[in-house]
C-alpha positions in Angstrom: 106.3 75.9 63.6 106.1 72.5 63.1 107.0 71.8 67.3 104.0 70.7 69.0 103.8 74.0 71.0 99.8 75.1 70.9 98.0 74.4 74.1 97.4 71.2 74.5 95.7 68.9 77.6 98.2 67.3 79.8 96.5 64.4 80.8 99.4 64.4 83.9 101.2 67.5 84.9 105.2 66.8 84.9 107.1 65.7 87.8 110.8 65.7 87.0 112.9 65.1 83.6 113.7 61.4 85.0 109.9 60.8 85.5 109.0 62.2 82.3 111.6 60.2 79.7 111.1 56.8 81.9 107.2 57.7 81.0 108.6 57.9 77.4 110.0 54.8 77.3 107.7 52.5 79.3 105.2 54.2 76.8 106.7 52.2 74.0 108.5 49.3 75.9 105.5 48.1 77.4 103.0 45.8 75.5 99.7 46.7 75.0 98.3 43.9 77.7 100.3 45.6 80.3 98.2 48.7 80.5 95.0 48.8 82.6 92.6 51.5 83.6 92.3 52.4 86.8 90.2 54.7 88.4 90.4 57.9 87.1 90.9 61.4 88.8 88.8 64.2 88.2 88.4 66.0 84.6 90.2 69.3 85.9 93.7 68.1 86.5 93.3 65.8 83.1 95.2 62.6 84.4 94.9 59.3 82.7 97.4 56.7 84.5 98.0 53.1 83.6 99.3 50.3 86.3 101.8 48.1 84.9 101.7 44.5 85.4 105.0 43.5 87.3 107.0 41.1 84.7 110.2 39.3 84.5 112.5 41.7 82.7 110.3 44.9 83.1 110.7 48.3 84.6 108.7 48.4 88.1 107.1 51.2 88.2 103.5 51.3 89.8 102.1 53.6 87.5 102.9 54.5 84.2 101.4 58.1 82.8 101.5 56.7 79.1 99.5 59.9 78.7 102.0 62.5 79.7 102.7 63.1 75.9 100.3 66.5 74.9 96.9 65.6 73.4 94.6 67.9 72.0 91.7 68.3 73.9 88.9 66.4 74.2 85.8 67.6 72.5 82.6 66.7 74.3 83.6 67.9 77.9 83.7 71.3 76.0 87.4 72.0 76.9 88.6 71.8 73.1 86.1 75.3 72.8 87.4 75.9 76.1 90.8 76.3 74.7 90.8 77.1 71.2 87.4 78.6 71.1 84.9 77.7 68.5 84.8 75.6 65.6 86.1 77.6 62.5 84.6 77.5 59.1 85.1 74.6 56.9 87.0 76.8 54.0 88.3 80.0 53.5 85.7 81.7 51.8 81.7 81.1 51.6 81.5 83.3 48.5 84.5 83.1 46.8 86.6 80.0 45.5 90.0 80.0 47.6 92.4 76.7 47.9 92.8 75.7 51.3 96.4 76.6 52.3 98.1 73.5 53.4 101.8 72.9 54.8 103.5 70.7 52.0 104.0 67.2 52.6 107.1 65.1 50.7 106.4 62.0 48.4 109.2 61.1 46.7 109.5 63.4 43.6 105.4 64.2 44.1 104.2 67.1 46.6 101.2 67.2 48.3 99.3 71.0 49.4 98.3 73.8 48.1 101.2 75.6 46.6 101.0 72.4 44.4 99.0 71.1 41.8 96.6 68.4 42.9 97.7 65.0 43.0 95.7 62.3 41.0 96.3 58.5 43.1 94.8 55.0 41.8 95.6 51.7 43.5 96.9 48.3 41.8 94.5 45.5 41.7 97.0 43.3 40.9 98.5 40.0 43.9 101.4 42.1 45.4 103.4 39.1 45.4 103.3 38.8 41.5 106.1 41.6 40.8 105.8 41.3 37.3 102.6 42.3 36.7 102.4 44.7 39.4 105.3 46.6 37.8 103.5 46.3 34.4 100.2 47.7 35.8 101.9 50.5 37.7 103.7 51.7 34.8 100.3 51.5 32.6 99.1 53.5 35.1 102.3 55.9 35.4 101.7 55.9 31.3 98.0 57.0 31.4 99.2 60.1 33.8 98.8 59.3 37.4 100.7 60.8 39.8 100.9 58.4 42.9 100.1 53.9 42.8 98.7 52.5 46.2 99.8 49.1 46.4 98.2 46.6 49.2 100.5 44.9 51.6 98.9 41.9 53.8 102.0 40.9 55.1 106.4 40.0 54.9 105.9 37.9 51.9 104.2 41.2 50.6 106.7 43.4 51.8 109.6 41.9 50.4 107.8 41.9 47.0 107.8 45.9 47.5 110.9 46.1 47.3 111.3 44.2 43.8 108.6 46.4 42.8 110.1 49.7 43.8 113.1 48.8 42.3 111.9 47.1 38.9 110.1 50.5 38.6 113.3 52.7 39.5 115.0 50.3 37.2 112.9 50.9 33.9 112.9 54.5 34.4 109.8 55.2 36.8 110.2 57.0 39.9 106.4 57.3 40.1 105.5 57.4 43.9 104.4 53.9 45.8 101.9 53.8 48.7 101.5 50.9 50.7 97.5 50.1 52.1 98.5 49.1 55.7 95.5 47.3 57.4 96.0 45.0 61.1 100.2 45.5 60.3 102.1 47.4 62.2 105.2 45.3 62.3 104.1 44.4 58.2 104.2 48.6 57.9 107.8 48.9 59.2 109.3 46.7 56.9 107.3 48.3 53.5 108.5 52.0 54.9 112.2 50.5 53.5 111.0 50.8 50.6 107.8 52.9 49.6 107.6 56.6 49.5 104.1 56.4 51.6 102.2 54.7 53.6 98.7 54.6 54.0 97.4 53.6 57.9 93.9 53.3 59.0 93.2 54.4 62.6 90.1 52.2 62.8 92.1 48.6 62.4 96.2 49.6 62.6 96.9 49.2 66.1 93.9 46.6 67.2 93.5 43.7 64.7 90.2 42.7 65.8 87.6 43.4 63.5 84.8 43.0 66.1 81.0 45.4 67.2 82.0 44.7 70.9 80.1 47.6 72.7 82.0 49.6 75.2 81.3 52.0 78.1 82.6 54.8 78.2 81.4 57.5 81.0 83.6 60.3 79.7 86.6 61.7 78.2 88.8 60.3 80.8 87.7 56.6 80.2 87.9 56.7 76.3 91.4 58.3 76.7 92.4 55.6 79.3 92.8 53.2 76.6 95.9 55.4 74.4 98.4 52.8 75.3 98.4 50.2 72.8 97.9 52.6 70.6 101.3 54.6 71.3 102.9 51.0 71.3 102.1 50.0 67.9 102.2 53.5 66.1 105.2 55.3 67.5 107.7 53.0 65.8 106.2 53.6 62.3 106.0 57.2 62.8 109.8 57.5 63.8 110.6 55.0 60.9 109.2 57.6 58.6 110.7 60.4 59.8 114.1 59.0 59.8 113.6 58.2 56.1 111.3 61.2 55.0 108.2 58.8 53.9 105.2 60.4 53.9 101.9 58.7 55.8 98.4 59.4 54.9 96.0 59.2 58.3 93.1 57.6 56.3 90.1 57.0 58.2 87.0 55.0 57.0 83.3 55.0 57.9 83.1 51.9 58.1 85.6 50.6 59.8 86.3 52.8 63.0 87.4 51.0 66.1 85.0 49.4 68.7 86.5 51.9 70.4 85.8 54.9 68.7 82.2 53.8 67.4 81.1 53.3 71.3 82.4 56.6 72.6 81.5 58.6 69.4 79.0 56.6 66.8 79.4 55.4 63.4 79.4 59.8 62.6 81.8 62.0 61.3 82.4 63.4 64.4 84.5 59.9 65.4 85.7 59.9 61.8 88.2 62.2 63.0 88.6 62.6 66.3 89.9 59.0 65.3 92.1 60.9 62.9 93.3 63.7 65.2 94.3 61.0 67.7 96.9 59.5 65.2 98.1 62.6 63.9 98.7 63.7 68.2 101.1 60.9 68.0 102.9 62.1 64.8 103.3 65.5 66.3 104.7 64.2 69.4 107.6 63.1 67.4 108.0 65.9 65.5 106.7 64.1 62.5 104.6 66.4 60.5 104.8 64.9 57.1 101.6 63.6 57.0 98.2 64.2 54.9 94.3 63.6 56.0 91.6 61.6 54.6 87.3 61.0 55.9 86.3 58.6 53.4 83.2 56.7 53.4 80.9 55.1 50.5 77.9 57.4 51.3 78.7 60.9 49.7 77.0 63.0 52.5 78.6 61.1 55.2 81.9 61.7 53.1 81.5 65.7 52.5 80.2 65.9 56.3 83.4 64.5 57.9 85.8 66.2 55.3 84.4 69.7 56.3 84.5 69.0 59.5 88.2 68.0 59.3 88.6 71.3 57.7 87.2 73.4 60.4 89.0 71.2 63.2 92.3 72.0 61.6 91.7 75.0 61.2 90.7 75.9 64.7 93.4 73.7 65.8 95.9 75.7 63.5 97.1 73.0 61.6 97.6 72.5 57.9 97.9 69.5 56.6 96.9 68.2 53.3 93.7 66.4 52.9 93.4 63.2 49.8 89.7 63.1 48.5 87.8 60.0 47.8 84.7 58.3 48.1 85.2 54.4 49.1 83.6 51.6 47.2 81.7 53.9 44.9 81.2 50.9 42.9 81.5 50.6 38.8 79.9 52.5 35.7 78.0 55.9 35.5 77.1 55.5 39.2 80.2 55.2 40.8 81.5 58.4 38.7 78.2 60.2 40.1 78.8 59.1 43.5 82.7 60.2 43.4 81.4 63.6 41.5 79.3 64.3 44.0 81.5 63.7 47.3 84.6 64.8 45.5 83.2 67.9 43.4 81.3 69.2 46.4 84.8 69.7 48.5 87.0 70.8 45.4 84.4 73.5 44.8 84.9 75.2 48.2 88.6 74.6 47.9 89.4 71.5 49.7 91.3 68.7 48.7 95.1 68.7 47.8 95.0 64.6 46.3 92.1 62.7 44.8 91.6 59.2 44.3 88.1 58.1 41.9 87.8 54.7 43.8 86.0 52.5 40.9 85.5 48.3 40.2 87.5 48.6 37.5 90.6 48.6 36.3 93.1 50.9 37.6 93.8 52.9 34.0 89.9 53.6 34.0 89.8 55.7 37.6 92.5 58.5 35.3 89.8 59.9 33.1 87.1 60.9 35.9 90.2 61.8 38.5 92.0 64.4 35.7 88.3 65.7 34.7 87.1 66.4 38.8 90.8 67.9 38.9 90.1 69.8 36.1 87.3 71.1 37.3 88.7 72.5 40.7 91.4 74.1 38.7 87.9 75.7 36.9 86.8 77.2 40.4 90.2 79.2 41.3 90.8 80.7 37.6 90.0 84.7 37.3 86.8 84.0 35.0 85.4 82.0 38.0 86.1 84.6 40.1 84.4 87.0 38.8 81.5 84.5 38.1 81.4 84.3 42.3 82.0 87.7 42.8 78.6 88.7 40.0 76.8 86.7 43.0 75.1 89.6 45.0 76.4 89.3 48.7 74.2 87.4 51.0 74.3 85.6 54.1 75.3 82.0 53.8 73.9 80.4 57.1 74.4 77.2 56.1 75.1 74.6 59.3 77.9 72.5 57.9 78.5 70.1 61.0 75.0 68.1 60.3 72.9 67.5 57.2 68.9 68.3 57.0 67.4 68.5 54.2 65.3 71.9 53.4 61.7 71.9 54.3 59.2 72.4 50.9 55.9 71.9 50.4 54.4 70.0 47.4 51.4 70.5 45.3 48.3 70.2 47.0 44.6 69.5 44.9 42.2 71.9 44.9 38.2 71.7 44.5 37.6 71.9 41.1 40.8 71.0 39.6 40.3 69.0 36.1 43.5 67.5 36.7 45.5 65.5 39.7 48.8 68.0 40.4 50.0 66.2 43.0 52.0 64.2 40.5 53.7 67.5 39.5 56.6 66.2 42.3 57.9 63.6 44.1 58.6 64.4 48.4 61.8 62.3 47.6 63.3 64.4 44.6 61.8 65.1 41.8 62.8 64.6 38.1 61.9 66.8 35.3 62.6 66.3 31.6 62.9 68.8 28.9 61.3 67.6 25.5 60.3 69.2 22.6 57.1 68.3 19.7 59.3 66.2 17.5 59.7 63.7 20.1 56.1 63.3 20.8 55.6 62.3 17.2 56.7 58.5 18.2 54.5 58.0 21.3 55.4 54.5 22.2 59.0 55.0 21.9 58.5 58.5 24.5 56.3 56.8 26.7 59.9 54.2 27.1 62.2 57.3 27.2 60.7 58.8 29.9 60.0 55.6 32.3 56.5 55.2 31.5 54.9 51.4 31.4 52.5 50.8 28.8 49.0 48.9 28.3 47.3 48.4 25.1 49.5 51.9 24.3 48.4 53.8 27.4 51.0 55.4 29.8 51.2 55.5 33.2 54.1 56.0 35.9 56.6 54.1 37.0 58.8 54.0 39.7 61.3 56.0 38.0 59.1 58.1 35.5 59.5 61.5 35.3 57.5 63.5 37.3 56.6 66.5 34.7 57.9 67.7 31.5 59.1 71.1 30.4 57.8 71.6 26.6 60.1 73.4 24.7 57.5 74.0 22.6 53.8 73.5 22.1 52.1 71.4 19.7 49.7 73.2 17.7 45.9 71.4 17.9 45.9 70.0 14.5 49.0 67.6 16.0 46.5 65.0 16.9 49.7 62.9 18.1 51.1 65.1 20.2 48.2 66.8 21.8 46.8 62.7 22.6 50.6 62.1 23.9 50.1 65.3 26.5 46.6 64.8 27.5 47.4 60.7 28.2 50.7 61.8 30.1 48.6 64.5 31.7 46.0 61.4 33.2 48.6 59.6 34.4 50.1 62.4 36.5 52.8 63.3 34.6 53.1 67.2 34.4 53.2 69.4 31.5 55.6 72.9 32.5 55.4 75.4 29.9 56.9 78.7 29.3 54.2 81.8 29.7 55.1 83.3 26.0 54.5 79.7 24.5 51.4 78.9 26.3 49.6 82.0 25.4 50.1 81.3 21.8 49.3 77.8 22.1 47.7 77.1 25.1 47.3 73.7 26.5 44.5 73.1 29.5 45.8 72.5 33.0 49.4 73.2 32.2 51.7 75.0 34.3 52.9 78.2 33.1 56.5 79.3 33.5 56.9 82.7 34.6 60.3 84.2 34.5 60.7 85.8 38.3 61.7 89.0 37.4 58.4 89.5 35.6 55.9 88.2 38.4 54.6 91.3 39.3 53.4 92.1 36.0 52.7 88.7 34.6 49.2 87.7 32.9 48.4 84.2 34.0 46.1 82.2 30.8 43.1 80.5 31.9 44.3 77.1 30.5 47.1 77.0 33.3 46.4 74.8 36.1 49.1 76.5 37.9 52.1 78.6 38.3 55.9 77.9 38.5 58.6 80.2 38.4 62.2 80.6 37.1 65.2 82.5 38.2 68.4 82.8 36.8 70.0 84.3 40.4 70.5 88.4 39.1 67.3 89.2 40.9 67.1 91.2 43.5 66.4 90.3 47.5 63.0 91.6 47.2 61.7 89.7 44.1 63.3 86.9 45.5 61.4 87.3 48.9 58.3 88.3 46.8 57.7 84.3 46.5 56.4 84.1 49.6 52.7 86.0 48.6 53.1 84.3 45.4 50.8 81.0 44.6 53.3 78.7 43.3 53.9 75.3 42.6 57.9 75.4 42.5 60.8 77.6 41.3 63.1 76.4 38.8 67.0 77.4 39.8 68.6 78.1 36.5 71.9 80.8 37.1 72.8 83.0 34.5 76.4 81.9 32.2 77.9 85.2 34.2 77.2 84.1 37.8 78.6 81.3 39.5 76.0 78.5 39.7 76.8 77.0 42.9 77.3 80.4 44.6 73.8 82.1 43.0 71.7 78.8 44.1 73.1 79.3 48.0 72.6 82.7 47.3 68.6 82.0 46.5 68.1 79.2 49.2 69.4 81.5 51.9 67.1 84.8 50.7 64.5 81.7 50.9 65.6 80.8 54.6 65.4 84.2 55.6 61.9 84.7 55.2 60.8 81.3 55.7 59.6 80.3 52.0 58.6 77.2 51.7 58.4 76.9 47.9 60.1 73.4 46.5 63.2 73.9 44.5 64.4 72.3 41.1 67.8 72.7 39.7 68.1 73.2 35.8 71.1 72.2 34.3 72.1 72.2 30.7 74.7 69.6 29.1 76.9 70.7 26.5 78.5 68.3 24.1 80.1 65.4 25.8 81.0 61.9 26.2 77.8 60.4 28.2 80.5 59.4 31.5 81.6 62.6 31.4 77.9 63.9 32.1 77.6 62.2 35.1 80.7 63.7 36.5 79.7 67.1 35.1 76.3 66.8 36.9 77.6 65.2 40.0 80.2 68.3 40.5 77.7 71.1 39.5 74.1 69.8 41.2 75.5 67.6 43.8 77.0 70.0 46.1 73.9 72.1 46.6 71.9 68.4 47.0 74.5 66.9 49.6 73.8 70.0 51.6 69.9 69.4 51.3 69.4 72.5 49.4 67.1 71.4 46.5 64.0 69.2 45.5 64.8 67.9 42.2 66.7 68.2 38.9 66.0 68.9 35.0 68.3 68.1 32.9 67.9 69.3 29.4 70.4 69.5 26.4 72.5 73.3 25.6 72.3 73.2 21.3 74.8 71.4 20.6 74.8 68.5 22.7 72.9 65.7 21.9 72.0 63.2 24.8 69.2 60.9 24.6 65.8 61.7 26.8 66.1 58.4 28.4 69.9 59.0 29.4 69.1 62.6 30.7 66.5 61.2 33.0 68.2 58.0 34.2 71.2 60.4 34.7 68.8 62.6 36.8 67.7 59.8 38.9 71.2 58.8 39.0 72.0 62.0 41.3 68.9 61.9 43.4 70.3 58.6 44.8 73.6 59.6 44.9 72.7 62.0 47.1 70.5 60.3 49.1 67.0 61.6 48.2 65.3 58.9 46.1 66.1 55.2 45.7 64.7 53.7 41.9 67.1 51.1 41.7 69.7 48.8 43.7 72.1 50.2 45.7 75.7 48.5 45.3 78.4 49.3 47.2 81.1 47.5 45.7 85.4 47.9 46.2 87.7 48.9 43.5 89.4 45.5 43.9 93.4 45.3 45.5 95.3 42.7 45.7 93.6 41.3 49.0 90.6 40.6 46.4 89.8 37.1 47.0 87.3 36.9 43.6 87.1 38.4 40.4 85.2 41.9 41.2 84.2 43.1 38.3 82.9 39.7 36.8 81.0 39.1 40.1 79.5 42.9 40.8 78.1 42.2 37.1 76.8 39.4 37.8 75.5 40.2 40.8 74.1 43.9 39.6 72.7 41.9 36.2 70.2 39.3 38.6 69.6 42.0 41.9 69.6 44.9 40.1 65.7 45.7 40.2 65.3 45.7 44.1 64.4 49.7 44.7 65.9 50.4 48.1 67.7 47.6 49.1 71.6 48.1 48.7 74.0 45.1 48.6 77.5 45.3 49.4 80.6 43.7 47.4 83.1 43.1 49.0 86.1 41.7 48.0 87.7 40.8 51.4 87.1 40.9 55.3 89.4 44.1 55.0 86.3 45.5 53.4 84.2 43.6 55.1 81.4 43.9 57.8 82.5 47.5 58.7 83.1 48.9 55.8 79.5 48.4 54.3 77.9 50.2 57.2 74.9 51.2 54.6 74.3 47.9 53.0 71.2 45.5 53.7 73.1 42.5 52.4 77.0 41.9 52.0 78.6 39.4 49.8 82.4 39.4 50.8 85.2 37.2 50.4 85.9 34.9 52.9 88.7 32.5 52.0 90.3 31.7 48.4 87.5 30.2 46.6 84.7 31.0 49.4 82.1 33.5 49.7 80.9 34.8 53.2 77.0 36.4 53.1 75.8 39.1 55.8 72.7 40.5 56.7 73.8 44.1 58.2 77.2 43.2 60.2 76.5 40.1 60.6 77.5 37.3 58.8 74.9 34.2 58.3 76.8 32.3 56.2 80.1 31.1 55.7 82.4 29.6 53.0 79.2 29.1 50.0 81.8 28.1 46.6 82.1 31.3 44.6 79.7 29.3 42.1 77.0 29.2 44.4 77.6 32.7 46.1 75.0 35.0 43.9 71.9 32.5 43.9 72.7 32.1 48.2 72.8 36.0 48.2 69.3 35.6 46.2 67.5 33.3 48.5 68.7 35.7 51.6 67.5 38.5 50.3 64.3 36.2 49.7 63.9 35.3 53.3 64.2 38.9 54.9 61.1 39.2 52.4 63.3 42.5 50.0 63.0 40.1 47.0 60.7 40.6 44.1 61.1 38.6 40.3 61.7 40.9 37.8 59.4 42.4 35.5 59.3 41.1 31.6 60.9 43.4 29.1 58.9 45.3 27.3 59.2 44.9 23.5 61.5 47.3 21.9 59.6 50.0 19.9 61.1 51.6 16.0 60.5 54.6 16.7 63.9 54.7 18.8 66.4 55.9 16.6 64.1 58.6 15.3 63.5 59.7 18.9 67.4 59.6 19.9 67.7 62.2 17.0 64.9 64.4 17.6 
């Protein structure tokens, strides 16, 4: 099972068993400066050949086939399809929750696939060469219940410190697995193998050390393949290295950092994400190596769940299955690097994929355990029998979802109409709307509400923000002799913030150009009151196809998506967005979600995991976030939370975007004091996203979605970038921030910030209402 004995291409067909092991070994003998492309063959006989340059001391041979090892096909020419067919689904099951089944892959005493629980991994941000305290911080980490450390190794001075480590660990009663963070090393990666139960290459930068854009040519499948030699060269060693001692590898490609190579044949898409990946694990299968495990990380979340599925689907047409680790890179520090890693992470462990997860944050190591054992928790949530039958409640349906690119659903907001009294194309925002759930008490301290829910005053007048929210949902209605609260409304109401209310409480209280609620179910019969401006409805996913479809002759401003407690959420919302598809309903979405009691980190990663996988897949125009009875977040947290998901998920952008590393031991600066520092003075810049980066390792490629990158050069030294490129070089650590100002002053992306507002009593009493 585990021989490489599929179909494969053979890029040269065999001549004799002489020809074919001198191939073998020239393959790995040669350097990587002795292969050359020559001109190619045609595509149908699949020959690559390489000419080696005649040297003292080498084999002559006129042409070397370094390619005559079994590749799997190449993609774009069509002969992959050609030979395994089509592209398979990304998981088992569209409708119901079923792990991935995965081969299991060795780590020491720690196994990795789907007949195992998942594995939780953080990495040491500790200097590798200080043994002490990389000991101490692996066994706080080992303490606080991780399964696996990651441990960066730059070079021999490095690797001989592994060893102390692995034995100072073995030595004080830890046998908690070690992974070593391979980058540029391949000689470096050898030695650490003695000693670590795993390590971790990346394709983009392990065989080719030059972290360079140079823009290559390639015509076709035949020229991008030419170039496999150095790549064989440098890998094979490692990979028969860990067989011999039963390490396990991880195959961990980045976003940001694929090779010159690979981004020039393929883009900076998910699609060279891992084809970059199935080219390394070609070469482990060669060698019978098969203990091995997947990962498509990248510091955008839709980028990250776009390349993961696809790896799924490859594998799985390729019939392989190997274990995949999770992760979202850089995701930065706080509530919006749990979001980020909720939404990337929670997305792929709700359809079943992921055997290892890794909650990459700037913090300290112990701090990534409480987000990684809750996401873990959850995708033991999906596979238990009362989820099931939460999925299988969902009426079938077809789920037509195209998983290989992302596009976001096509909705049509509120338009005005003549004689309208009030202004409802404020009701939503074309980026993502947020709507907020508040109830009469809460309008009794005005100023203090106006604060909560992002409004800036004058002279005690509201009006919208940047990141207000768009409309409220009253809970209930204020009666008229509420002079407070009716003043609050109708001021809200001018400034084009919308007022959502529930049919039954609207018709007992009514308020003028409100929106009524209507439950879906009861549309047909429903009495619409005067005072509403206009209509929204709300479904809770048990109706039927035709009430669903009935939306399309109903005049509607949006439907609210709030599933039942008995049906699955994720699976009743694709259930209504693809009844909606089907007959080309054009109504914008908003997904309600209610919190129950929790600690406020653990809402984001609650939110992230539950809303984020139907945003990431464009399904959905905004969120409402409201409290279940016993929970008691604050209004302003709720919506701030809400606004926190929209840009995690790429819809709307209300406040800077960092992209910062969790800090290793190639950090070259204090991360966390400078990303604070840095977040505390840039932190007000709507649509510009900076990048921290600790080292070059994480440098230029690696924040592929930043505007500005401030990354550590040299001990002591800051280098600045605009995009890739870096415009200046070695700026003192105590000048770095206010040089990262002035840049972002001369590409014009700088505004000062606004004065504080002064704080308002009324808070606490508002918090409590």
């Amino acid at each position: 099972e585990d021989s490489a004995t599929r179909p494969r291409t053979r890029a040269r067909p065999p001549t004799s068993d002489t020809m074919r092991a001198a191939v073998c070994v020239l393959a790995l003998v040669l350097p990587a400066s002795a292969f050359v492309a020559r001109t190619l063959p045609s595509s149908s006989t699949r020959r690559v050949h390489r000419a080696a340059a005649a040297k003292p001391g080498d084999v002559d041979c006129d042409e070397v086939c370094v390619a005559d090892l079994e590749w799997t096909p190449p993609v774009k020419s069509g002969e992959r399809d050609e030979v395994f067919g089509p592209l398979k689904d990304y998981c088992v099951d569209r409708r119901v929750v079923q792990r991935r089944p995965t081969r299991t892959v060795e780590c020491g005493p720690v196994k990795f696939g789907s007949e195992h629980p998942v594995v939780r991994q953080t990495m040491a941000t500790t200097d590798t060469k200080d043994v002490e305290g990389t000991i101490e911080q692996c066994i706080r980490c080992a303490d606080e219940g991780f399964d696996l450390v990651r441990i960066t190794v730059q070079g021999m001075k490095e690797a001989d410190a592994c060893a102390k480590i692995r034995q100072g660990l073995l030595d004080r009663g830890y046998d908690i697995p070690l992974c070593a963070d391979m980058h540029f090393q391949p000689k470096v990666a050898m030695k650490v193998a003695e000693a670590f139960e795993k390590i971790r290459i990346n394709p983009g930068n392990f065989a080719d050390g030059r972290k360079d854009f140079e823009e290559k040519i390639y015509e076709n499948d035949e020229d991008y393949v030419a170039e496999r030699g150095y790549l064989v060269e440098a890998f094979y060693p490692l990979v028969d290295k860990c067989k011999e001692l039963n390490r396990a590898m991880r195959i961990g490609t980045n976003h940001g950092s694929l090779s010159s190579r690979v981004l020039s044949f393929y883009g900076d898409t998910p699609r060279g994400m891992v084809e970059s990946a199935i080219e390394f694990a070609d070469m482990c299968r060669q060698r019978d190596y098969h203990n091995f495990v997947f990962s498509m990380k990248a510091s955008n979340p839709v980028v990250m769940v776009q390349a993961y599925r696809l790896l799924a689907a490859e594998q799985a047409r390729l019939g392989w299955d190997y274990p995949i680790h999770l992760g979202v890179t850089e995701a930065g520090e706080g509530e919006d690097g749990r979001m980020k890693s909720a939404i990337g992470i929670g997305t792929l462990l709700a359809d079943g994929i992921g055997d290892t997860v890794r909650v990459s944050l700037t913090e300290d190591p112990e701090y990534e355990y409480k987000p990684c054992a809750r996401l873990v928790s959850l995708a033991g949530e999906h596979l238990t029998p009362e989820s099931a039958k939460k999925q299988g409640a969902v009426a079938k349906f077809d789920d037509t979802r195209d998983f290989t690119k992302y596009g976001r659903r096509e909705s049509s907001l509120p338009e005005q109409r003549e004689g309208d009294a009030t202004d409802f194309r404020g009701l939503l925002h074309r980026d993502g709307s947020v709507i907020s759930s508040v109830n009469t008490e809460m309008l009794q301290s005005p100023d203090y509400f106006y604060k909560a829910i992002g409004c800036k005053t004058a002279v005690g007048m509201p009006f919208k923000d940047i990141a207000t929210s768009d409309s409220l949902l009253l809970t209930d209605v204020p009666p008229e002799s509420d002079k407070k609260a009716r003043t609050a409304i109708r001021r809200l109401q001018e400034s084009n913030v919308g007022m959502v209310v529930p049919l039954d409480l609207l018709k007992e209280t009514p308020i003028d150009n409100a929106v009524a609620l209507v439950p879906l179910a009861e549309a047909a019969t429903a009495e619409i009151p005067e005072c509403a401006g206009r209509v929204a409805y709300i479904a809770d996913g048990s109706e039927t196809d035709t009430q669903i479809a009935a939306l399309k002759d109903l005049d509607s401003v949006m439907l609210i998506s709030h599933p039942a407690e008995t049906l699955s959420r994720l699976h009743a919302s694709r259930r209504i967005f693809a009844i909606l598809k089907e007959h080309e309903i054009d109504i914008p979405v908003i997904h309600m979600m209610e919190a129950a009691k929790g600690e406020t980190t653990e809402m984001a990663l609650e939110v992230g995991a539950a809303v984020g996988p139907l945003l990431v897949d464009g399904l959905g125009d905004g969120v409402l976030l409201a409290n279940k009875p016993d929970a008691t977040f604050g209004l302003e947290f709720l919506r701030t939370t809400s606004f926190g998901l929209l840009q995690g998920c790429r819809m709307r952008n209300t406040k800077t975007e960092f992209v910062s590393c969790p800090s290793c031991g190639r950090t070259l600066f204090d991360l966390q004091e400078v990303t604070a520092q840095i977040s505390s003075r840039t932190g007000h810049l709507p649509g510009v996203a900076i990048a921290i980066m600790g080292c070059i390792v994480n440098g230029p490629g690696e924040m592929a979605d930043a505007d500005f990158g401030y990354v550590g050069g040299a001990p002591g030294k800051v280098d600045l970038y605009v995009g890739k490129e870096v415009i200046r070089r070695g700026i003192p650590n105590e000048e770095a921030c206010d040089g990262l100002i002035e840049l972002i002053k001369e590409y014009g992306m700088w505004k000062d910030p606004e004065p504080e507002e002064e704080e308002v009593v009324e808070e606490e009493a508002l918090q409590t209402a």
